[in-house]
Phi, psi and omega in degrees: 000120179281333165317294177299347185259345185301284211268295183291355193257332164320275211305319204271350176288323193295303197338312172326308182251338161208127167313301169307320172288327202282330163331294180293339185275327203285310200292312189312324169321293182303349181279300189300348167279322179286313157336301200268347186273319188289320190286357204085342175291332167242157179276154134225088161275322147331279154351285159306326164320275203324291192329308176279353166269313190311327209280291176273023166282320151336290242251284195296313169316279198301355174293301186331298207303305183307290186332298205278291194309309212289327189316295164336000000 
């Protein structure tokens, strides 16, 4: 689910930078993965993909992204 990978690649970047939001961005991720298995639209297992990809996109982007400020 691209919606769900979306939402999860957000939630695990704000976590990074504030813990208490990134909680709140984490839960909200997960409604939209639940959002999308209640409408029918997904499997979810989908669900569960999207969640783990959006997780490592995060994990690769923002190391870049942190990586490039310090250099600086």
């Amino acid at each position: 689910s691209t919606h769900t990978a979306v939402a999860f690649a957000l939630s695990v970047t704000i976590l990074k930078h504030d813990k208490k939001v990134g909680i709140l961005y984490l839960i909200m991720a997960s409604l939209v993965g639940i959002a999308r298995i209640m409408a029918h639209v997904h499997y979810p297992i989908d669900i569960a993909f999207g969640a783990l990809l959006g997780t490592i996109i995060s994990r690769l982007t923002s190391s870049k992204h942190f990586d490039r400020l310090l250099i600086r």
